[in-house]
C-alpha positions in Angstrom: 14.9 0.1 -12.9 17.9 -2.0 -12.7 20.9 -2.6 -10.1 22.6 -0.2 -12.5 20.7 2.2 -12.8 19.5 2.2 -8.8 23.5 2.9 -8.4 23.0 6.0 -10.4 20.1 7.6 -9.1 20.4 10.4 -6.8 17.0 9.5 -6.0 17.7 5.8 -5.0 20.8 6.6 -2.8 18.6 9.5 -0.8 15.5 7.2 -0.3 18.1 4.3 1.3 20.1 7.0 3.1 17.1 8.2 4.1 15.6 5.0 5.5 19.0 4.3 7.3 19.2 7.5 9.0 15.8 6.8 10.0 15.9 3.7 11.3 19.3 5.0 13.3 17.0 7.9 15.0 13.9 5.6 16.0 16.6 2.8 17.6 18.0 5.9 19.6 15.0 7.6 20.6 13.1 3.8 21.5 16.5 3.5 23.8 16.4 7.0 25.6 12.6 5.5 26.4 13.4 2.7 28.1 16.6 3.2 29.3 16.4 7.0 30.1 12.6 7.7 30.9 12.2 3.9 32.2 9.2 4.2 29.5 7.3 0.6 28.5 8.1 0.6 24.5 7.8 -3.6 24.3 5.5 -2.6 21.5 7.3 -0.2 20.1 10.3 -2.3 20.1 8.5 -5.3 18.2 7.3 -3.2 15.5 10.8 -1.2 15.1 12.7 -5.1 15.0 10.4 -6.4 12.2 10.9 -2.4 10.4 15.1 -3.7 10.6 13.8 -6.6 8.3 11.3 -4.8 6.5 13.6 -1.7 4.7 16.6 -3.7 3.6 13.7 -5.9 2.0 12.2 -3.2 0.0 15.8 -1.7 -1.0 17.1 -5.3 -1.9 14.1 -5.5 -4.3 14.2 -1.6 -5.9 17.6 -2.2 -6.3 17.3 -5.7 -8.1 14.8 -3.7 -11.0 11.7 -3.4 -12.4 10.8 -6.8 -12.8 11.6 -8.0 -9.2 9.3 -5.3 -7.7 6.4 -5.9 -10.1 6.5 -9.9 -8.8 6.9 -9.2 -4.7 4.0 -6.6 -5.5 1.9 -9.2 -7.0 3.4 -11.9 -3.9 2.4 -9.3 -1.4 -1.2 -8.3 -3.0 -1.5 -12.5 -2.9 -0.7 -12.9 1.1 -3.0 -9.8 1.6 -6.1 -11.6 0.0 -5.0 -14.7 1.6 -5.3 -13.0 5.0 -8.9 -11.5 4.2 -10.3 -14.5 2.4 -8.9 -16.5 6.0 -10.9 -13.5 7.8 -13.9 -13.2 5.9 -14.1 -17.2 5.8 -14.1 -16.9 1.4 -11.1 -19.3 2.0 -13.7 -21.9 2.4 -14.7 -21.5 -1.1 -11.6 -23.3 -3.0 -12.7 -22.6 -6.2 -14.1 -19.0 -5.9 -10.6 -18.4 -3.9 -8.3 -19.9 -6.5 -10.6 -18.0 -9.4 -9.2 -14.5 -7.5 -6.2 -15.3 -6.9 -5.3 -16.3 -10.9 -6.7 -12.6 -11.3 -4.1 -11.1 -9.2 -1.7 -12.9 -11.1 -3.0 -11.6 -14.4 -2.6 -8.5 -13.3 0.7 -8.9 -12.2 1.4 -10.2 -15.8 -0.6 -7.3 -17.3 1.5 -5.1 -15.3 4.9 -7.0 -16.1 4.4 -7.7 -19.6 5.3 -4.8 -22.7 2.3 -2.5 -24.6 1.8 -4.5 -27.6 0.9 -1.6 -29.3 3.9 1.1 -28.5 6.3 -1.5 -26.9 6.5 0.2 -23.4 6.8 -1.5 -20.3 3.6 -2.5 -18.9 0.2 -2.9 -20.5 -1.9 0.1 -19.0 -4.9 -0.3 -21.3 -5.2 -4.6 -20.0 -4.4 -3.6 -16.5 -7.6 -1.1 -16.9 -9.9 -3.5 -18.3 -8.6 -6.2 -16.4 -11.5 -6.5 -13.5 -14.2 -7.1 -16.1 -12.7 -9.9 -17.1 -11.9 -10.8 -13.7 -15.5 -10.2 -12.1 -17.3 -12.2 -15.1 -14.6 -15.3 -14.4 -15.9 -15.1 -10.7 -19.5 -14.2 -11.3 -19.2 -17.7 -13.7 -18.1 -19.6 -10.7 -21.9 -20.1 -9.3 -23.1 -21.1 -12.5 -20.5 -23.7 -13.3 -21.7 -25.2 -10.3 -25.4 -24.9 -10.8 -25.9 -23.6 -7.6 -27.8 -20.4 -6.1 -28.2 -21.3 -2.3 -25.6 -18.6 -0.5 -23.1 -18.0 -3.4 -24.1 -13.9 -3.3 -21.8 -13.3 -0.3 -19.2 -15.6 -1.4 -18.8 -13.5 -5.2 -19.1 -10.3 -3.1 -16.2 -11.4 -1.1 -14.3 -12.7 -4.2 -14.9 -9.6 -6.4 -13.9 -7.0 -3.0 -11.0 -8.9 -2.5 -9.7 -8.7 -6.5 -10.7 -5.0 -7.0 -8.8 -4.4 -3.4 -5.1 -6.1 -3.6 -5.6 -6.5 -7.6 -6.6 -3.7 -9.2 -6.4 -0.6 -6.6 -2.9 -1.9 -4.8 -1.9 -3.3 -8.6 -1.4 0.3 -9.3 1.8 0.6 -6.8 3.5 -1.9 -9.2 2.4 0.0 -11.9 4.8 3.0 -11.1 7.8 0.7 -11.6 7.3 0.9 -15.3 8.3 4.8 -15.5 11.2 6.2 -15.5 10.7 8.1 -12.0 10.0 4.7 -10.7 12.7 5.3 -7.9 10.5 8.2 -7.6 7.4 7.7 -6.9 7.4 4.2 -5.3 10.4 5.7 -2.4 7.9 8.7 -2.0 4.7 6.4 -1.6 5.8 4.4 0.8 8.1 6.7 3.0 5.2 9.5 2.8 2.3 6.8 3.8 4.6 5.2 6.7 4.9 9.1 7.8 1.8 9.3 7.9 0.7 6.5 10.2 3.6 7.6 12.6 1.8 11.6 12.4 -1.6 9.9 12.7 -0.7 8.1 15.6 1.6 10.5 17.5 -0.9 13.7 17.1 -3.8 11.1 18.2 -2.0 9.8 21.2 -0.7 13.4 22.6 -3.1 15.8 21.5 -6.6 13.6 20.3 -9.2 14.8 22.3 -12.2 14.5 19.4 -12.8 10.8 18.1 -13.5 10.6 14.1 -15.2 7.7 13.7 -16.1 6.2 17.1 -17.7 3.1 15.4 -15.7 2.4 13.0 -12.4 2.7 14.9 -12.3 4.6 17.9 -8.5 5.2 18.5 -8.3 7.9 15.4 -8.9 11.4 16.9 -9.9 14.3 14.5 -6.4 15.8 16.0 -4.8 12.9 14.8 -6.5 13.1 11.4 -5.3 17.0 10.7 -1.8 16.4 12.1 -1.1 13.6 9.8 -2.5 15.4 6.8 -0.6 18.5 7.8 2.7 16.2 7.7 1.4 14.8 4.1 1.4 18.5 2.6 4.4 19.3 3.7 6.0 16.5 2.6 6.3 16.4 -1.2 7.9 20.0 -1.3 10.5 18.7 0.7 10.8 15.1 -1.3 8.7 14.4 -4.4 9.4 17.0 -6.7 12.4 17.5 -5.6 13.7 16.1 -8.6 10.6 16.4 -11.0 8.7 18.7 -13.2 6.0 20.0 -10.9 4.1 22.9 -9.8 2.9 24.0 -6.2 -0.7 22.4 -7.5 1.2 19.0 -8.0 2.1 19.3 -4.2 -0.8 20.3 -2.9 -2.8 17.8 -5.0 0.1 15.0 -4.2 -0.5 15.8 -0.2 -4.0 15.5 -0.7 -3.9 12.1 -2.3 -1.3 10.6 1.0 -3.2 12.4 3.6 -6.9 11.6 2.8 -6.8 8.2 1.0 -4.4 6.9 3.7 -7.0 8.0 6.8 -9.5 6.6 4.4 -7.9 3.3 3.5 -7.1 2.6 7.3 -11.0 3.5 8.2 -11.9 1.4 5.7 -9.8 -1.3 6.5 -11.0 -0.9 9.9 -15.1 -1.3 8.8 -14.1 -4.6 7.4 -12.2 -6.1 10.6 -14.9 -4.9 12.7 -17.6 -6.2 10.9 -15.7 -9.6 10.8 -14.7 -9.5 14.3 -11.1 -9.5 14.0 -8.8 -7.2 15.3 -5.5 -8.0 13.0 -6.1 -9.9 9.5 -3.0 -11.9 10.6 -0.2 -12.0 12.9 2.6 -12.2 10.1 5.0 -9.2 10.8 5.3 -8.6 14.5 4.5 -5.0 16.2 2.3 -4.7 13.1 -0.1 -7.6 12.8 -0.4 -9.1 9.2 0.3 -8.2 5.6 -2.8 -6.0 5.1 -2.7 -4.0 8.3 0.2 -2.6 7.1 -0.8 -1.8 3.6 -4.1 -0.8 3.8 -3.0 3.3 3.3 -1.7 1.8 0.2 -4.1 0.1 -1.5 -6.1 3.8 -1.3 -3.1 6.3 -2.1 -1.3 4.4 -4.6 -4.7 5.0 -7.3 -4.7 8.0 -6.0 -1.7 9.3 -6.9 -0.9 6.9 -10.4 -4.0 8.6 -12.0 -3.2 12.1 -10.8 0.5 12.1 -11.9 -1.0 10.0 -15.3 -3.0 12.9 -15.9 -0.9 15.4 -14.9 2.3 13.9 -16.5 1.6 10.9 -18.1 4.4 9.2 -15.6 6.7 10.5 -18.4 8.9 9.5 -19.5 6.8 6.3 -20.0 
């Protein structure tokens, strides 16, 4: 990845066409609603002003390269801790705080830096083994201290929030170091963003059957199928369009979007209810914070890295 290279890839000038034409067709049809139909979109509106921010952001940094998307990654995997640990009230904790966050920078750094052994771009084999070393640096933390007396909840909360924005989102960063980084990180987030809009749209016109009533009771089993329909159909139409795949590859790819992002936003949604919150922050407006609007992520981007690993071994590495 390089502003170079971003200038030569097919895939790189669809994605930002793509995103364009997109935004063009949501600022129409949000017009034709409140103009036309005399609909109230105030919401709407918010979230579609901070997505005008948003996507020249992302394109700005695939187009700058591989090391400029492995940093914001590791910036944005950062603000999304920052927002649970101010939730879950770990932020009170300095030390056991400041202990995860220099994990999410090492694996930012295991991410950025080169195999030692073959001389490839990223270090898969640290970025594996990376959470023992970071859950025995935080389990240290009470002992350091000599102290017992409610430090159990505080590790669990340190060690959730590493393996979640470190380790499971880390992989997203991961993908830059292929050679179908254009690839795969375009497809991940246009393909999870599709399905949130799917999710949301069947839910709201045809969800009639809630799917998990106590864990968030705005997702409809209608809205759960619909946005999984949308997530197999989608990589026929973009992922492989320019890779070596078979029909399993797209079948297995949908499965990976349309289950593990329902499964990361239900999750995501446990954890905000059992903190009482209804948004982990109020950064990005129409959307609430950082991690509301990456928590399909942090679920399909594993996912999908060790299938295609598997499968392909993200070659060319």
């Amino acid at each position: 990845m390089s502003p170079t290279l971003a200038l030569q890839s097919p895939v790189f000038l669809i994605f930002a066409a793509a995103a364009a034409g997109v935004l063009a067709a949501a600022g129409v049809v949000l017009t034709g609603l409140t103009w036309g139909l005399r609909k109230n979109v105030r919401h709407a509106w918010a979230a579609y002003r901070s997505w005008l921010v948003i996507v020249p952001i992302l394109l700005l940094v695939f187009f700058l390269g591989r090391e400029t998307v492995i940093v914001f990654l590791t910036f944005i995997a950062i603000l999304g801790f920052t927002e649970f640990s101010r939730a879950s009230g770990l932020k009170r904790d300095s030390l056991m705080t400041a202990t995860a966050i220099v994990g999410l920078i090492a694996m930012g750094g295991a991410t950025l830096m080169n195999d030692p052994a073959t001389g490839a771009p990223g270090c898969l084999s640290l970025f594996m083994a990376m959470p023992v070393f970071a859950i025995a640096a935080l389990a240290i933390v009470p002992v350091l201290r000599n102290r017992s007396q409610g430090q159990l909840q505080t590790l669990a909360f340190a060690v959730l929030g590493f393996m979640y924005f470190g380790w499971m989102f880390g992989h997203l960063a991961m993908f830059a170091n292929s050679h179908n980084a254009y690839l795969y990180l375009g497809y991940l987030v246009l393909a999870v963003e599709l399905h949130d809009v799917a999710a949301y749209a069947c839910g709201k016109f045809c969800g009639r059957h809630r799917l998990c009533s106590n864990v968030s009771p705005q997702k409809t089993w209608e809205g759960a199928v619909g946005a999984l329909g949308v997530s197999l159909l989608l990589p026929w139409a973009l992922l492989f369009a320019g890779a070596d795949s078979t029909p399993r590859d797209c079948l297995a790819i949908g499965l990976c979007v349309g289950l593990g992002a329902t499964l990361g936003d239900l999750v995501m949604s446990v954890i905000k209810r059992d903190l009482g919150v209804k948004d982990m922050g109020a950064a990005i407006p129409g959307h609430g914070g950082v991690l509301d609007r990456i928590d399909s992520l942090i679920y399909v981007a594993p996912l999908v890295f060790h299938y295609v690993r598997f499968r392909h071994g993200l070659a060319p590495w």
